[in-house]
C-alpha positions in Angstrom: 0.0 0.0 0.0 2.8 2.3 1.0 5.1 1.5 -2.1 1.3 2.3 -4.6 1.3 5.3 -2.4 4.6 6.6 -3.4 4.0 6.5 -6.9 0.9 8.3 -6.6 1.7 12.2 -7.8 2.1 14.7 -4.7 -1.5 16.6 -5.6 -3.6 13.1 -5.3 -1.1 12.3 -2.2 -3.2 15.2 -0.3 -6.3 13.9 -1.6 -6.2 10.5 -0.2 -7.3 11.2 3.3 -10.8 12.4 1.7 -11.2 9.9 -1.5 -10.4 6.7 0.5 -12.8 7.5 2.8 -15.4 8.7 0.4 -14.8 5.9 -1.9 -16.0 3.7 1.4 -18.8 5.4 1.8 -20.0 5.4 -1.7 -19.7 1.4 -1.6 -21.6 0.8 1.7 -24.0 3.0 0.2 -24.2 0.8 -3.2 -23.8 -2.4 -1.4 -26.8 -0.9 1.4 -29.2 -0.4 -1.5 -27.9 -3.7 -3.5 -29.1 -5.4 -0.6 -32.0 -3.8 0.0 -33.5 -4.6 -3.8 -32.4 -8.3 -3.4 -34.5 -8.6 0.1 -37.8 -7.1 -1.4 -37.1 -9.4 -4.8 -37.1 -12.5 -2.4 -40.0 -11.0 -0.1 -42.1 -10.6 -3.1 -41.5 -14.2 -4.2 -42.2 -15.6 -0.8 -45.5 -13.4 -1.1 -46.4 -15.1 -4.3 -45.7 -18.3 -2.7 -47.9 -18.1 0.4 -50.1 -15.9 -1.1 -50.0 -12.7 1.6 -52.1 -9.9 1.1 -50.4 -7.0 0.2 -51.1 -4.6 3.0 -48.8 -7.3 4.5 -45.6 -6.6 2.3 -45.3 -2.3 3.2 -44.7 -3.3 7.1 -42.1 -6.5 6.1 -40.5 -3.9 3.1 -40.5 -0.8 5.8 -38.7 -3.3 8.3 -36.2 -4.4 6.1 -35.3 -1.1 4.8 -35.2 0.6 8.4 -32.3 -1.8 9.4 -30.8 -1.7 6.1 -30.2 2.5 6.4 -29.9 2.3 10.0 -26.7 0.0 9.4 -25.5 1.6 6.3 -25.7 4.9 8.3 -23.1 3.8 11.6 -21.1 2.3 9.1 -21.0 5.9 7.2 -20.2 7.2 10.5 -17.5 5.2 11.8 -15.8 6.0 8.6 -16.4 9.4 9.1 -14.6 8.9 12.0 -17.2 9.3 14.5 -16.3 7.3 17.6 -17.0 3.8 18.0 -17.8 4.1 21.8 -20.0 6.8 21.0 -21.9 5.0 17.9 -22.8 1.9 20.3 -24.1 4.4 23.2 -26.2 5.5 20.6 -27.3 2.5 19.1 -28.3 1.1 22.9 -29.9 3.8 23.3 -32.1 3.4 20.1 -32.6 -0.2 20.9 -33.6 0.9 24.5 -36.5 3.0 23.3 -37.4 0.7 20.5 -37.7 -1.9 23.6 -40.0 0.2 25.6 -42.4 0.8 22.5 -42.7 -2.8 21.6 -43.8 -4.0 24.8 -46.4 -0.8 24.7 -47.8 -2.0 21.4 -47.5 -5.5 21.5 -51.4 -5.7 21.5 -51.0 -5.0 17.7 -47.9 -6.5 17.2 -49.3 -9.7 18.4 -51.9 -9.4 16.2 -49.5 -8.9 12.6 -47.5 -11.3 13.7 -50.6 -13.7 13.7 -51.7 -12.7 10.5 -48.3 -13.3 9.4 -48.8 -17.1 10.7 -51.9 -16.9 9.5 -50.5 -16.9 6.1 -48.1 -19.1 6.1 -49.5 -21.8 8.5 -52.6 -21.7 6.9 -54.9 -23.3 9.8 -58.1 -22.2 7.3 -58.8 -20.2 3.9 -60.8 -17.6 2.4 -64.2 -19.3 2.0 -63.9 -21.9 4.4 -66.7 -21.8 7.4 -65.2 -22.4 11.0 -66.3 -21.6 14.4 -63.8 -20.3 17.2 -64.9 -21.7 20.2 -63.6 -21.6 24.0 -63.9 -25.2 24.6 -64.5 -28.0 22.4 -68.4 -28.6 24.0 -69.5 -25.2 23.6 -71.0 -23.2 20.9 -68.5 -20.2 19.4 -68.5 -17.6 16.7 -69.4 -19.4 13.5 -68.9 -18.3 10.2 -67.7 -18.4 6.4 -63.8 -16.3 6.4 -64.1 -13.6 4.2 -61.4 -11.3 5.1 -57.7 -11.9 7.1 -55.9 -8.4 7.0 -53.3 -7.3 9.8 -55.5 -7.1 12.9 -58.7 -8.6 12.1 -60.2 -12.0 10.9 -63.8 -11.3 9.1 -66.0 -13.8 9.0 -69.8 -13.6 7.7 -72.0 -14.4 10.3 -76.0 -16.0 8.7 -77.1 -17.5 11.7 -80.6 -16.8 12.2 -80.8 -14.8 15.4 -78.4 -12.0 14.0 -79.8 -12.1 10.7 -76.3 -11.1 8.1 -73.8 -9.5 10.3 -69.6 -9.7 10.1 -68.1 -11.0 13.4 -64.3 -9.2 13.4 -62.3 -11.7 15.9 -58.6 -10.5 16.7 -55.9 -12.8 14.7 -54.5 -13.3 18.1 -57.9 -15.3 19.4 -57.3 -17.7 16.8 -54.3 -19.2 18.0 -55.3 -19.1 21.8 -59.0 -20.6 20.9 -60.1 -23.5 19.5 -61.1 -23.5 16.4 -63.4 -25.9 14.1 -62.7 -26.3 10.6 -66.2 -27.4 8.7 -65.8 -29.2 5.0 -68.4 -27.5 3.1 -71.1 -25.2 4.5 -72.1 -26.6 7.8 -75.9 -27.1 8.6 -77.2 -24.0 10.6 -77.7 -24.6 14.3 -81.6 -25.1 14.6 -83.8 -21.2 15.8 -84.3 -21.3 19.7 -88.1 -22.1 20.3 -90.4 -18.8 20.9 -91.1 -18.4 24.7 -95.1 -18.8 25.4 -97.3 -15.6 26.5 -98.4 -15.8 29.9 -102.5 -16.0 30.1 -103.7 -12.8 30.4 -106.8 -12.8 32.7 -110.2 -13.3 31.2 -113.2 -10.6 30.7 -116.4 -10.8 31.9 -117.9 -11.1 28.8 -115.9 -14.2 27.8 -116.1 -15.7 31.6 -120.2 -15.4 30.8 -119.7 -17.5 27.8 -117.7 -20.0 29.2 -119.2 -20.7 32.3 -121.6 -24.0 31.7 -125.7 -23.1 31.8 -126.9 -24.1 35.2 -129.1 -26.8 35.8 -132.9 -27.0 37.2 -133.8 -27.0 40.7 -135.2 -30.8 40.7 -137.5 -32.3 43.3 -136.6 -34.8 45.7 -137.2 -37.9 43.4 -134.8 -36.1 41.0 -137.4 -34.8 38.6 -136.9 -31.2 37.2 -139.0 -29.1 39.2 -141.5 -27.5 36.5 -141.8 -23.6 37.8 -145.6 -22.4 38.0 -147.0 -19.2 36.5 -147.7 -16.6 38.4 -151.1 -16.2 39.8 -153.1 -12.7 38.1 
């Protein structure tokens, strides 16, 4: 290196301290963004393959190009000659805050990364009918899947007591329920039978037409007594 550097001439000699260095930078800048295009080639393949949605891919293309600039940019630095000691303070730092905000939003973190098994695991399909249930013996949410999207799974709910209505159940239920996978379109569970009216007391009009017609005096032998005119 020494002896190419001697025969170098004396005006690109004083350059060398700023073309090395910017030569570096312009190649971890090439090789950041080289990178970065061969991730979201393979990402979009594996999308094609498992068939994600594609308000999937912009979180998993974000991700990977976050860490890609947040690398490229201490490795600018360091050969910038920014302090190493001083790069990993702040980089704890960063990792220290980015701690603190997962576990405030895991809620919804939990939640993509279950659509994300979702996906790929496929435990059911768009069209299929299933029912998420709490226990195995009891009846659940029951329905045909017509929508999985980062928070939600839709399913279209025809049971007879809600009439058509969408039941939105968190992705993260469906890994901590049980949950029934029908082969076909199940037979709908049968209408609960309509409570009676209580009586509701009678007039006195209709108690006079239901009461029986009464009888006869009768005599002592038992013969109808005959009633007599009455005397001018």
């Amino acid at each position: 290196m020494q002896a190419l550097k001697a025969r170098l001439p004396d005006w690109v000699q004083d350059w060398l301290e700023v073309i090395v260095p910017g030569a570096q930078i312009l190649l971890i800048l090439f090789v950041a963004w080289l990178l970065q295009k061969l991730l979201r080639r393979i990402v979009r393949r594996a999308s094609v393959h498992y068939q994600l949605p594609d308000e999937m891919l912009a979180p998993i293309n974000g991700l990977i190009r976050w860490i890609i600039v947040a690398s490229a940019l201490l490795l600018v630095l360091e050969r910038m000659g920014v302090s190493a000691t001083v790069l990993w303070t702040a980089f704890t730092g960063f990792a220290t805050v980015g701690a603190v905000a997962f576990f405030a939003a895991w809620s919804v973190l939990s939640n993509l990364f279950c659509a994300l098994l979702i996906f790929t695991v496929r435990p059911f399909r768009l069209g299929e009918y299933i029912e998420v249930l709490d226990t195995a013996d009891k009846v659940g949410a029951m329905g045909r899947v017509v929508d999985i999207n980062l928070l939600y799974t839709t399913l279209e709910d025809r049971t007879s007591e809600h009439g058509h209505a969408w039941l939105q159940i968190p992705n993260t239920l469906m890994f901590q329920r049980v949950v029934r996978r029908f082969q076909g379109v199940p037979t709908p569970p049968a209408p609960p039978a309509a409570p009676t009216a209580p009586n509701s007391p009678a007039s006195p009009a209709d108690a006079a037409q239901s009461a029986p017609a009464a009888l006869p005096p009768t005599t002592g032998s038992g013969i109808a007594a005959t009633p007599t005119p009455p005397q001018p």
